[in-house]
N, C-alpha and C positions, 0 to 999 in steps of 0.2 A: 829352072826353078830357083826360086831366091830365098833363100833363108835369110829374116831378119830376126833380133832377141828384142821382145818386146821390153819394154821397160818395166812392166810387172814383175817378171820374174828371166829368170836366165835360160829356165827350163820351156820358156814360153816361147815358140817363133810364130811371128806373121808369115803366111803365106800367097801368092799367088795364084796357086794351082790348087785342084781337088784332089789332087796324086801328088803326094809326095815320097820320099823313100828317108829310112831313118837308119842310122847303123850305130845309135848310142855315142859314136863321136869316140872321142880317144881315150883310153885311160880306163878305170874301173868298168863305167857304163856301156864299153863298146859290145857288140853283138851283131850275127849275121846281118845283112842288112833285107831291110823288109820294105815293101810300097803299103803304104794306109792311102786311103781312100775319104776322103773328107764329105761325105754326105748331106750333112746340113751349113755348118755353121766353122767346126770344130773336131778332133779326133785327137786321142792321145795312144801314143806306142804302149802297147802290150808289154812289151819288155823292158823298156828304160824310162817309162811314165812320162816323155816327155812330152809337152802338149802343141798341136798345130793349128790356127786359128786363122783361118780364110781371110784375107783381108777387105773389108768391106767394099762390092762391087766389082771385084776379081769373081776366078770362077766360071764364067762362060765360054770356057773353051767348046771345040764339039769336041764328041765321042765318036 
């Protein structure tokens, strides 16, 4: 999986995959870590709000 910071915002990564897992990162926002599941387009963590956005034409792995 590749985490990249969109240039929007800091809280914002491009992703590659539908699954990714998030654990808040270091510092105040870190927290167990958890897998989101990207459904359409986009998904943001439950607990550190951060947001993950599929990058355009990624995504078609199988299941």
């Amino acid at each position: 999986m590749t985490l990249e910071p969109s240039s929007a915002t800091a809280d914002t990564f491009l992703v590659e995959s539908r699954s990714v897992a998030c654990d808040g990162g270091d510092g105040p926002l870190g927290h167990p870590r958890v897998w989101l599941r990207i459904p359409e387009h986009d998904v943001v963590c439950p607990y550190c709000s951060r947001h993950y956005v599929l990058r355009e034409g990624a995504g078609h792995e199988a299941h």
